[in-house]
C-alpha positions as CSV (number, residue, x, y, z in Angstrom):
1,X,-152.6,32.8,-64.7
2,X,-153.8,29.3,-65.4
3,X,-158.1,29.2,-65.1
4,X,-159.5,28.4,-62.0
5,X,-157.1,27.2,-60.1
6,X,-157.0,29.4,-57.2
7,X,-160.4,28.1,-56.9
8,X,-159.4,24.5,-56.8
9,X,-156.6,25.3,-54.6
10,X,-159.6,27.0,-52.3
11,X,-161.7,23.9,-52.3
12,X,-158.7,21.4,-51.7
13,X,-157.8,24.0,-48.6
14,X,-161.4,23.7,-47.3
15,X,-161.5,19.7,-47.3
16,X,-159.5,20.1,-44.0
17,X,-157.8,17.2,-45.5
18,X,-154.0,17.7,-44.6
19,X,-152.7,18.8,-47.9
20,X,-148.9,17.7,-48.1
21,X,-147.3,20.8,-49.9
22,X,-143.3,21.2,-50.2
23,X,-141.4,24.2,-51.0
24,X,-139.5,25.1,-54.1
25,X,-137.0,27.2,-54.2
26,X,-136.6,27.9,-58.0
27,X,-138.1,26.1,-61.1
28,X,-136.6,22.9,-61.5
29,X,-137.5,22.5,-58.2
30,X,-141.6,23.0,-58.4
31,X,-141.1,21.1,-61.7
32,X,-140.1,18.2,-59.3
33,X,-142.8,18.1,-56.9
34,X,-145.0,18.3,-59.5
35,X,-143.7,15.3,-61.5
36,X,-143.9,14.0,-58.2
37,X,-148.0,13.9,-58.0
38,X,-148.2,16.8,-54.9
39,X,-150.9,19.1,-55.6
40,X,-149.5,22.1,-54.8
41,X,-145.9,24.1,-54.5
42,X,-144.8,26.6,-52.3
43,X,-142.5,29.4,-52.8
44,X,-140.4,29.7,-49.8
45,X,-138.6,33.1,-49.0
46,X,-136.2,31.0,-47.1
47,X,-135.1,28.9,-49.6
48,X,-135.2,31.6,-52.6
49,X,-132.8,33.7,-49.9
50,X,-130.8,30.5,-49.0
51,X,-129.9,29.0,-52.8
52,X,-130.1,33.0,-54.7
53,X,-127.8,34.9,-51.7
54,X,-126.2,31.7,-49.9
55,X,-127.8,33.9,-47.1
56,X,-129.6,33.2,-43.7
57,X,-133.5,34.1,-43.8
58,X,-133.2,37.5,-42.2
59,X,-135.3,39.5,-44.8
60,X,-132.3,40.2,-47.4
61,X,-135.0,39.0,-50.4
62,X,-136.8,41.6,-52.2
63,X,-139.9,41.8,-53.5
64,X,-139.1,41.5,-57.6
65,X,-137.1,38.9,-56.7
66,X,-139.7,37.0,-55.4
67,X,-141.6,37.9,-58.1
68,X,-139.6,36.8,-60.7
69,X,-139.0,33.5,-59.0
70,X,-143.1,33.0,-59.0
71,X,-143.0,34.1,-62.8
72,X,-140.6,31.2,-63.4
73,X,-142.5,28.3,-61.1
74,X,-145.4,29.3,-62.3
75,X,-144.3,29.2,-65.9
76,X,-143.0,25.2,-65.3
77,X,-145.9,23.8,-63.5
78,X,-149.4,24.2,-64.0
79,X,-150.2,23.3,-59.6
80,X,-151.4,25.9,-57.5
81,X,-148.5,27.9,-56.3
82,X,-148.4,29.3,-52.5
83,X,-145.7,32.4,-52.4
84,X,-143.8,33.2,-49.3
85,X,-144.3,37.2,-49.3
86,X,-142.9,37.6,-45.9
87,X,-144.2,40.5,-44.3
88,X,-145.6,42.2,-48.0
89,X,-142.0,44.5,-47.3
90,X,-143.6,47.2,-45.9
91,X,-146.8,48.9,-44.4
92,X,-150.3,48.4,-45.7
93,X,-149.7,50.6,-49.4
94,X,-146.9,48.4,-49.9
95,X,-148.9,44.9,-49.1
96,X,-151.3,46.7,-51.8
97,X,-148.1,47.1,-54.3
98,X,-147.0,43.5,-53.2
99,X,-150.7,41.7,-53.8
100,X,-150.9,42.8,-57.5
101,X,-147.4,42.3,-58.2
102,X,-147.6,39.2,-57.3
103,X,-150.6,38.4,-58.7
104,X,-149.6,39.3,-62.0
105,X,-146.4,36.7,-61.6
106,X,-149.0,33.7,-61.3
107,X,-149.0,33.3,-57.5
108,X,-152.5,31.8,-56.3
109,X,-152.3,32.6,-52.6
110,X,-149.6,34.6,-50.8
111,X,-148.1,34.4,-47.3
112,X,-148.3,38.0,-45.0
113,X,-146.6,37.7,-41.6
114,X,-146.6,39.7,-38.5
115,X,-143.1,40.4,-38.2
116,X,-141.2,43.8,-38.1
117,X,-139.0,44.4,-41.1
118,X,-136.7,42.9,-41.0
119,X,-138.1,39.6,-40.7
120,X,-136.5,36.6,-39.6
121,X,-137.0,32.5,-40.1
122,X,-140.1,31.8,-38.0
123,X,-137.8,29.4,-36.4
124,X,-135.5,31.5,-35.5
125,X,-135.0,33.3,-31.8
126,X,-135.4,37.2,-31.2
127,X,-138.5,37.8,-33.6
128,X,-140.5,40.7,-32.6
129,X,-143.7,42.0,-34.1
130,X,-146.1,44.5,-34.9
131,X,-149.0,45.5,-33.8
132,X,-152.4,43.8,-34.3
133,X,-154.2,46.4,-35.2
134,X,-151.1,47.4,-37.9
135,X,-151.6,43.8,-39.1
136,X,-155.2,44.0,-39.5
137,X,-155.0,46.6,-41.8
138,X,-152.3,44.9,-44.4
139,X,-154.6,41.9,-44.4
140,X,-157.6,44.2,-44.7
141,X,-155.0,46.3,-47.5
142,X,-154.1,42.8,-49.4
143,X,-157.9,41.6,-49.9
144,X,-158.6,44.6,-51.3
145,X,-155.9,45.0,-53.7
146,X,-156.6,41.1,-55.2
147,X,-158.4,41.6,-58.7
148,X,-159.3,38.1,-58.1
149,X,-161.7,36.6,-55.0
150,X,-159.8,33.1,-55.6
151,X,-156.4,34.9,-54.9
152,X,-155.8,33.2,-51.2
153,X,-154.3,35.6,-48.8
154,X,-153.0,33.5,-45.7
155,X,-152.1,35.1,-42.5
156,X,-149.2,34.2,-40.4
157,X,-148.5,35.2,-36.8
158,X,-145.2,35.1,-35.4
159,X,-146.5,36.3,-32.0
160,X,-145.9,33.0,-30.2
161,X,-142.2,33.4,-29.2
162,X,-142.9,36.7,-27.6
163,X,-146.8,37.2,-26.5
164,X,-147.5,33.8,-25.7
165,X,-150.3,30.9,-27.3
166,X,-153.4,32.8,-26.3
167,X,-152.5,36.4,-27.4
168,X,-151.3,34.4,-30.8
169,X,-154.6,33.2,-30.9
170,X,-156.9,36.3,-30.3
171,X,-154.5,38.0,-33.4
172,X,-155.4,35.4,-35.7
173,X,-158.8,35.8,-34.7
174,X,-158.8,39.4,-36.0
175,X,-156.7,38.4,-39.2
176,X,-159.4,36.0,-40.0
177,X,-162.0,39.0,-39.0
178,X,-160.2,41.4,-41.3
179,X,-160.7,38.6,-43.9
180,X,-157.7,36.2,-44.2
181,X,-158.8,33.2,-46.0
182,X,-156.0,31.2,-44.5
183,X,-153.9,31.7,-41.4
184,X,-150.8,29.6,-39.5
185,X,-150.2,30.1,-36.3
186,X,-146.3,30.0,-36.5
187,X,-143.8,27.5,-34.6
188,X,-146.1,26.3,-31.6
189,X,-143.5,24.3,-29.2
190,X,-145.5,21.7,-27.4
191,X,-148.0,19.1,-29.0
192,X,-150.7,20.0,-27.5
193,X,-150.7,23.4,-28.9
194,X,-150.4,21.9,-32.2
195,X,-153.7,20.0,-31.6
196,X,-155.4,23.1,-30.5
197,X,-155.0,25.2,-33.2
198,X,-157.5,24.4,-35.5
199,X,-159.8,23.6,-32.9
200,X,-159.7,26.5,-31.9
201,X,-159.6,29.0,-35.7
202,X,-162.6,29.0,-37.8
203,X,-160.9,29.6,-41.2
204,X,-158.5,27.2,-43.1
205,X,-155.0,26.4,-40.8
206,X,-151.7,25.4,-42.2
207,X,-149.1,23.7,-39.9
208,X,-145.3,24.9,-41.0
209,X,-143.0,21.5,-40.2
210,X,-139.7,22.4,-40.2
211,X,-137.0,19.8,-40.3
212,X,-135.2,20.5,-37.7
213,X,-136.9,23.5,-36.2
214,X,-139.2,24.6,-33.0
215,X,-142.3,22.8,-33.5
216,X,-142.8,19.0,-32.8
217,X,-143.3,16.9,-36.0
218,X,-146.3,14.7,-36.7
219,X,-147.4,12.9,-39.9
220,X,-149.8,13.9,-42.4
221,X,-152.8,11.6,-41.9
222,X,-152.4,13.1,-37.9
223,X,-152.6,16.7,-38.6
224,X,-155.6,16.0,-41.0
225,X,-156.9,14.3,-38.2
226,X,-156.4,17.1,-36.0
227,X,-158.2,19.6,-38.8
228,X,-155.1,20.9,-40.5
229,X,-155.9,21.9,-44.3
230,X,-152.3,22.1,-45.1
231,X,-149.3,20.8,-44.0
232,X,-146.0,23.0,-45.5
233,X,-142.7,21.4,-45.6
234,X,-141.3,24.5,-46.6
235,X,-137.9,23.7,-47.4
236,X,-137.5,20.1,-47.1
237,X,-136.4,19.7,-51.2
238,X,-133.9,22.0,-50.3
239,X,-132.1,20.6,-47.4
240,X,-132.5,17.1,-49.3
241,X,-130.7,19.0,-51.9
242,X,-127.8,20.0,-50.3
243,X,-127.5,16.6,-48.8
244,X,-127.4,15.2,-51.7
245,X,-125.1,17.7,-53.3
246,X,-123.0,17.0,-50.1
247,X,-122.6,13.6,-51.2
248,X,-121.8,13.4,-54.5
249,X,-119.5,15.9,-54.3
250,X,-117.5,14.4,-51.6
251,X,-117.8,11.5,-53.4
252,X,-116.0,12.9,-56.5
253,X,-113.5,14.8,-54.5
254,X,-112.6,11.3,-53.0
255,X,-112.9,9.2,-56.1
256,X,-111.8,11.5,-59.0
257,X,-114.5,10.5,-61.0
258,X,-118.6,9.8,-60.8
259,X,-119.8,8.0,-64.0
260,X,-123.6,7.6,-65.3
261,X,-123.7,4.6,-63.3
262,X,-123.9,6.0,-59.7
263,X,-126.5,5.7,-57.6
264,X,-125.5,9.1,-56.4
265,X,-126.7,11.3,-59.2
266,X,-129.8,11.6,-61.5
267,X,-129.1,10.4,-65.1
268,X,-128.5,12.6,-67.8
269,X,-131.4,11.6,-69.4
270,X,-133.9,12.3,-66.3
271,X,-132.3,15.3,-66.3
272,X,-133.4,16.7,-69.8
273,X,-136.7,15.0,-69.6
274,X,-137.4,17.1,-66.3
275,X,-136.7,20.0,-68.3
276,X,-138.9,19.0,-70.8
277,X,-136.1,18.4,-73.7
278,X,-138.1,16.1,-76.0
279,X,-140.8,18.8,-75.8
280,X,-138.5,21.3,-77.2
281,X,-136.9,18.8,-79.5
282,X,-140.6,18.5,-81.2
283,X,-141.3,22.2,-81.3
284,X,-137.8,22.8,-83.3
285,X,-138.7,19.8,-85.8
286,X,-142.2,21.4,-86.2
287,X,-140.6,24.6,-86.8
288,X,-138.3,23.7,-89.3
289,X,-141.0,21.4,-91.2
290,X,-143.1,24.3,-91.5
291,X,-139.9,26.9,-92.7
């Protein structure tokens, strides 16, 4: 794990400042947003699950697969990294076993939720939950398994759909209680709920935008106006991915040909320099000086 930076990912967290963080869904991907200038990358289950299985989020990841997804991001980029551990696939032993495996992969904060297993996309209908109290005590489980005090662990309710704003509310109370250092209060419907939140949540709040999904969009500046610390576009790189898969492909399939000069694809050679080609080119020439 690179030095201190779950600490500086704690510190950019408490500025309340709206921190713009994207989701990856394998290396190259974090590699990206990194290149990019964000300051942080997020794992997303949903996108691991849709690019690894061509499979709907509905829980069908497991938890060394997520693991050795963080092993690779963390390995490319040297940014905080956020990892989507659903709901730490099991009961409080196994969000103990989940916490130091993926601790050991690199991950500087991970995600718990409240849903049964299986979960489902937070934006997606017929969730159900757990118990409060059985959440309290994988939150409780997870800080005390972190070897780490800079190891984030955010809570997520998905209590909403089902138990309505307030109950969501008074559980991520507890969460925080039991000692979440982060919690989201998952797919609010209405803006004015989306205002309330961290007005009314003492710790750290992230606001999930999902293209597409349940909860009404803003911009960044807003939400840091409205005391967000982080705002997750958990899978936006992927759907502009596919879009832009969708295009060039048709575009081939029409033409019978795409050559270096379309605007469609990346060049060959922004390809190899985002995986780092003249670094490895250097390391063999060193190599073979020194042989």
């Amino acid at each position: 794990m690179l030095s201190n930076i779950g600490k500086v990912l704690r510190e950019k967290l408490e500025e309340r400042r709206g921190l713009l963080v994207p989701g990856a869904a394998n290396a190259l991907a974090a590699r990206i947003i990194e290149d990019l200038g964000f300051e942080a990358v997020y794992v997303s289950g949903a996108g691991v699950t849709n690019s690894h299985w061509g499979a709907p989020d509905l829980g069908f990841i497991s938890l060394p697969e997520i693991a050795q997804h963080t092993s690779t991001i963390r390995e490319a980029v040297k940014i905080p990294v956020l990892v989507d551990a659903d709901t730490g696939f099991g009961n409080a032993l196994n969000v103990r076993h989940t916490v130091r495996m993926l601790e050991r992969a690199g991950a500087d904060a991970i995600q718990l939720e409240d849903q049964t297993m299986p979960k489902r996309c937070g934006h997606f209908d017929n969730k159900s939950v757990i118990s409060a109290d059985e959440m309290v005590g994988k939150v409780k489980a997870a800080v005390d398994a972190r070897t780490s005090s800079d190891f984030l662990i955010i809570a997520r309710s998905d209590a909403h759909a089902g138990e309505g704003f307030e109950a969501t509310i008074e559980r991520v109370q507890r969460y925080i209680e039991a000692g979440a250092d982060v919690t989201f209060v998952e797919a609010p419907e209405n803006a004015d709920e989306v205002r309330k939140i961290p007005q009314r949540l003492r710790a750290p709040q992230i606001v999930n935008v999902v293209v597409g999904g349940k909860t009404p969009v803003f911009g960044q500046e807003e939400l840091a106006a409205m005391g967000y610390a982080m705002v997750l576009y958990a899978n936006v790189a992927l759907q502009g991915a596919i879009a832009g898969m969708q295009a060039a492909l048709k575009h081939l399939k029409t033409a019978g040909q795409i050559d270096a000069s379309s605007a469609l694809v990346a060049s060959f050679a922004e390809r190899q320099r985002l995986v780092r080609k003249p670094f490895f080119d250097d390391l063999e020439k060193k190599y073979a000086e020194e042989n």
